[in-house]
C-alpha positions as CSV (number, residue, x, y, z in Angstrom):
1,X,83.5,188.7,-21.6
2,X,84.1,185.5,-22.9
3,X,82.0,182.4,-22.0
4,X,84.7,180.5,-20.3
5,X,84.6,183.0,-17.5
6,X,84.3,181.8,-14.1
7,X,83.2,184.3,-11.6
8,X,82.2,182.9,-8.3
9,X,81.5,185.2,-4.9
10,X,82.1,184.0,-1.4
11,X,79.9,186.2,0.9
12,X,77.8,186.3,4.0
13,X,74.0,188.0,3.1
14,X,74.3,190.5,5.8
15,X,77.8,191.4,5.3
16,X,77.6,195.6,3.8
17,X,81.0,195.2,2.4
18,X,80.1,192.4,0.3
19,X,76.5,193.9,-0.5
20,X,79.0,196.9,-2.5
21,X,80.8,193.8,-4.7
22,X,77.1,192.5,-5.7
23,X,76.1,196.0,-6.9
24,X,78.6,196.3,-8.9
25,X,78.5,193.1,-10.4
26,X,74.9,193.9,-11.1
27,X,75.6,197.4,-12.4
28,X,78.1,195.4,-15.1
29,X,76.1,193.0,-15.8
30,X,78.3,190.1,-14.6
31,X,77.1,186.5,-14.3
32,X,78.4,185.0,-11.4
33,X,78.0,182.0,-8.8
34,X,76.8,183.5,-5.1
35,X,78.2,181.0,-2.4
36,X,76.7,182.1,0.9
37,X,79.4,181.4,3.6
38,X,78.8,179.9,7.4
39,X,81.2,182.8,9.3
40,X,81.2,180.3,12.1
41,X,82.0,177.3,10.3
42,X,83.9,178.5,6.7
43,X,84.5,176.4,4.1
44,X,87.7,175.3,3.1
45,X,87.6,177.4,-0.6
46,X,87.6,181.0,1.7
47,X,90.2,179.3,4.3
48,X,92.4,178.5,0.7
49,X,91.0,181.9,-1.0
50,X,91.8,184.6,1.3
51,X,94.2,183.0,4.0
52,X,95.7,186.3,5.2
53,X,92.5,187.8,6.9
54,X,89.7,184.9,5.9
55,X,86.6,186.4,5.8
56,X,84.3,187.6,2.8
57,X,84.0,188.7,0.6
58,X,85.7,187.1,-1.5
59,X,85.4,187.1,-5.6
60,X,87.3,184.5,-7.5
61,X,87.7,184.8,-11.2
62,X,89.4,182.3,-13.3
63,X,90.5,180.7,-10.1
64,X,92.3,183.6,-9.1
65,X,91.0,185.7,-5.9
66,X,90.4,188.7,-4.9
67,X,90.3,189.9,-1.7
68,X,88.8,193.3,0.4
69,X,85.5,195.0,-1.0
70,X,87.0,198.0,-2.4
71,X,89.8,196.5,-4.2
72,X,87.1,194.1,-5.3
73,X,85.0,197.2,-6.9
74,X,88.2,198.7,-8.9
75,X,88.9,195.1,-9.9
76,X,85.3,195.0,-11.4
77,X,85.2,198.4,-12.7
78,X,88.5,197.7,-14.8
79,X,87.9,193.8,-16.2
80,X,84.5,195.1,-17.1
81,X,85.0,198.5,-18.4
82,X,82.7,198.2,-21.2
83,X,79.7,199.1,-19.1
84,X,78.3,201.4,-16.6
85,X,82.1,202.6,-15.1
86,X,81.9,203.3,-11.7
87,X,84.9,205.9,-11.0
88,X,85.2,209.6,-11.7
89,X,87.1,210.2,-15.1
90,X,89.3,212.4,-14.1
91,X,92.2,211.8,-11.3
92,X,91.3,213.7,-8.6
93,X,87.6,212.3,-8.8
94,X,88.8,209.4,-8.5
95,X,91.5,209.8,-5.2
96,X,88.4,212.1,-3.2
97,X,86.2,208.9,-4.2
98,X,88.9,206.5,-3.0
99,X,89.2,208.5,0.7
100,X,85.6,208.9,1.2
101,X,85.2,204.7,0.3
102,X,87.2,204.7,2.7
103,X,85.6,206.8,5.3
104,X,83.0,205.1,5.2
105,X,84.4,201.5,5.1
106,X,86.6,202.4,8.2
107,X,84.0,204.6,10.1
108,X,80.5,205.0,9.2
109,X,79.6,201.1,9.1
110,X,81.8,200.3,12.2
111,X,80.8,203.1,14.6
112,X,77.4,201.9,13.3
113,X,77.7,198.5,14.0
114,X,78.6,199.3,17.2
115,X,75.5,201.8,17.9
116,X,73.7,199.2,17.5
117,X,75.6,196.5,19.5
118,X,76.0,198.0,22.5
119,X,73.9,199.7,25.5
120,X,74.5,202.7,28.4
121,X,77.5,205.5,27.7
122,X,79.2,203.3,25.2
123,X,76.5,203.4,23.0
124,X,75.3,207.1,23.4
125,X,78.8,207.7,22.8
126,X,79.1,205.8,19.0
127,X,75.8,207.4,18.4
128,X,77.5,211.0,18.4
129,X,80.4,209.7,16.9
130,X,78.1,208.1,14.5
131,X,76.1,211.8,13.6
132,X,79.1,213.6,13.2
133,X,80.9,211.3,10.5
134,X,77.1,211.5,8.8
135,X,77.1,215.2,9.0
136,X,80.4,215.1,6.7
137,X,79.8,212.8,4.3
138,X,76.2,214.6,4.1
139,X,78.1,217.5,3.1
140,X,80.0,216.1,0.7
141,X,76.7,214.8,-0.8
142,X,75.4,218.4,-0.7
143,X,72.7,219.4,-3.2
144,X,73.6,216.9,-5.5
145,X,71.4,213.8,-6.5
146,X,74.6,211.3,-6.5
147,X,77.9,211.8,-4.8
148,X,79.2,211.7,-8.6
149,X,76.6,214.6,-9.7
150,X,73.8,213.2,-11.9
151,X,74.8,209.6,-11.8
152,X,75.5,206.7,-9.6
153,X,78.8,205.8,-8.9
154,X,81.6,204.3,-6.6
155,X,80.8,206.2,-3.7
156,X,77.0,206.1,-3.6
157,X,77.5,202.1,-4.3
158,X,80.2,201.9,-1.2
159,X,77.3,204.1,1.1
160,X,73.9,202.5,0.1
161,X,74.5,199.4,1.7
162,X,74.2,200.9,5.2
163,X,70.4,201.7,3.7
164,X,69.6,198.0,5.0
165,X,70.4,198.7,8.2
166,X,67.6,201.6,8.6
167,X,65.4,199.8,10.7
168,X,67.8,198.6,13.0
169,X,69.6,202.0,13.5
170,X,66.1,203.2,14.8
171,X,65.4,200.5,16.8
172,X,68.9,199.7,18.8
173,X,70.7,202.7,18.2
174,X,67.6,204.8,18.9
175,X,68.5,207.3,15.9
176,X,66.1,208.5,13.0
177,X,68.2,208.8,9.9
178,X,65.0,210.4,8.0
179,X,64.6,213.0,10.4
180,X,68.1,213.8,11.4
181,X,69.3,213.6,8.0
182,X,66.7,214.0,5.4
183,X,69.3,214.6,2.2
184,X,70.8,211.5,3.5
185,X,67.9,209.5,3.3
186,X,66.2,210.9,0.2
187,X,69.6,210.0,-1.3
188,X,69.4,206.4,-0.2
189,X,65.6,206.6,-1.2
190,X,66.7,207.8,-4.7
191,X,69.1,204.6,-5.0
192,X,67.1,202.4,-3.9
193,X,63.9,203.2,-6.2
194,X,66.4,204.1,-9.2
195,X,68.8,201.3,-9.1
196,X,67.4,197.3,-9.7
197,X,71.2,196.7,-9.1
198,X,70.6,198.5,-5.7
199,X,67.0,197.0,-4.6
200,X,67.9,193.5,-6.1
201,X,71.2,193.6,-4.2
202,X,70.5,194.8,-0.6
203,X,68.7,192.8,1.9
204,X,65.1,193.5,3.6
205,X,65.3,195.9,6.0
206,X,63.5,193.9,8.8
207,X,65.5,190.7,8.0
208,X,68.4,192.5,8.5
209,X,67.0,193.7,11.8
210,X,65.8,190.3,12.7
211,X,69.7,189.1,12.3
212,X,70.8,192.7,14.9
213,X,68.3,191.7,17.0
214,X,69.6,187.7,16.8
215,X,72.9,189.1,17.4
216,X,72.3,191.5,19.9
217,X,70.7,188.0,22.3
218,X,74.1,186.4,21.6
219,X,75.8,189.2,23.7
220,X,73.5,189.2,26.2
221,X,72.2,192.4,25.6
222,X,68.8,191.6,25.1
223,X,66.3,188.7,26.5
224,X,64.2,186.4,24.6
């Protein structure tokens, strides 16, 4: 791309929807400025950049925003089509890519978010809600090394985010993903080890348990 391109990201480092947008900007190689955002106090650039639903992530190009992590990805993956393209080639790749996104966007990181903020019958019931969306996108992930087949793609780079919150699945939602899903997690595994744009993207595992944990004190569901 040119030289004069400005690309700036407005994100929060624990957020999993905008870990997706930093992958992908690191698959394609796009230089860009990272503007970590205060969710309880944001700046006036997100209030200006994304006024409709005002939260990150937010990637601004020439000025210009764009809003919602998936729209963000295919907004990548076509300005910087020279270089490691994220979709399917064909159509219908692309649509069953597209639902499963967003499966997991809708599902998978919510129900776990909530497994591990909350306690009692609420929580035991997202943690079978939680198993059961992991037993379906595990089977769409069947034998294969990447959702895409023998390379990395849109929907392993929507998914792997939710590898940072491991540790924190274990600990509050009191749920194993190695053992109850061993694909699954040789999968994440796989990216992780494979993909620099993967491990230099995604956030510490405890760190990201430290901020759960932080979280989980705020709601009063745990004591100092």
């Amino acid at each position: 791309m040119a030289k004069q391109e400005e690309v700036i990201l407005l994100d929060f480092w624990a957020g999993m929807y905008g870990m997706k947008v930093r992958i992908a900007l690191a698959e394609k190689g796009v230089s860009y400025e990272y503007r970590e955002e205060d969710l309880r106090n944001k700046s006036q650039l997100l209030l200006e950049m994304n006024p409709v639903h005002k939260k990150v992530p937010v990637l601004i190009h020439n000025g210009k925003p764009i809003c919602e992590s998936s729209t963000i990805v295919e907004y990548i993956d076509e300005v910087w089509k020279d270089k490691a393209p994220l979709f399917p080639s064909d159509t219908y790749g692309k649509a069953r890519a597209r639902f499963w996104s967003d499966f997991i966007d809708k599902k998978i990181f919510l129900i776990g978010r909530n497994m591990c903020m909350t306690i009692g019958e609420e929580q035991e019931a997202s943690r079978k809600e939680f198993i059961d969306c992991l037993k379906l996108i595990d089977g769409e992930l069947g034998e294969k090394p990447y959702f895409g087949g023998d390379s990395f793609g849109y929907l392993d780079l929507s998914l792997i985010p939710f590898y940072s919150r491991f540790h924190a699945y274990k600990t509050y939602g009191e749920f194993n993903i190695e053992q109850e899903f061993p694909k699954l997690f040789a999968w994440a595994k796989r990216c992780f080890q494979n993909k620099e744009s993967v491990s230099n993207s995604l956030p510490d595992q405890l760190k990201v348990h430290g901020f759960v944990q932080q979280m989980r004190r705020i709601l009063g569901l745990d004591h100092e």
